[in-house]
N, C-alpha and C positions, 0 to 999 in steps of 0.2 A: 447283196449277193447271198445264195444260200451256199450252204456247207461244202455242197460239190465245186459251186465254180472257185468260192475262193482258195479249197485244197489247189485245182486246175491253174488258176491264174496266179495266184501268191504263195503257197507254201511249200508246192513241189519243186525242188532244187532243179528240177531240167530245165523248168519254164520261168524262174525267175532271174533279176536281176538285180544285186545290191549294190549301189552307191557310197561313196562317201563324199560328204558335201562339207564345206568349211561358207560359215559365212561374215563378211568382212563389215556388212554392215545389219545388224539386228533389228534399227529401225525400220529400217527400205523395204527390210524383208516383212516384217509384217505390215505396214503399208498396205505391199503387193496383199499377203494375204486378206485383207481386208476387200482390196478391192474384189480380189477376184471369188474369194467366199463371202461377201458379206449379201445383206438385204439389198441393196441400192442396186439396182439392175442396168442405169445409165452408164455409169464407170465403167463396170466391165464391159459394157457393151463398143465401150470409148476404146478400151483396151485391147478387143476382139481384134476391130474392126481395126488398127495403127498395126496391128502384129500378124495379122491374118497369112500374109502371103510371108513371114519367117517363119511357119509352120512346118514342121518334120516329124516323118515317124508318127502320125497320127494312129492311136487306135480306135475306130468308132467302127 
């Protein structure tokens, strides 16, 4: 992003939204992240495709 959109998208209080998240399990969780950021493109792709249609609120 340059400087414009993420003033736009992330820092202007009209447009953002802050969460607070608790998490119960630390391993799971980065797991997840692994799968879904890492190299390995099958996983996620394993991951996509089992979750696709519990999809909400997409922004693309």
């Amino acid at each position: 992003m340059n400087a414009e959109e993420l003033r736009q998208t992330t820092l202007d209080p009209a447009n953002r939204t802050l969460l607070q998240i608790r998490m119960e399990d630390v391993g799971a969780a980065d797991e997840m992240f692994r799968v879904l950021m890492g190299d390995k493109v099958e996983p996620r792709r394993e991951f996509i495709e089992k979750h696709a249609m519990e999809a909400r609120n997409l922004d693309v």
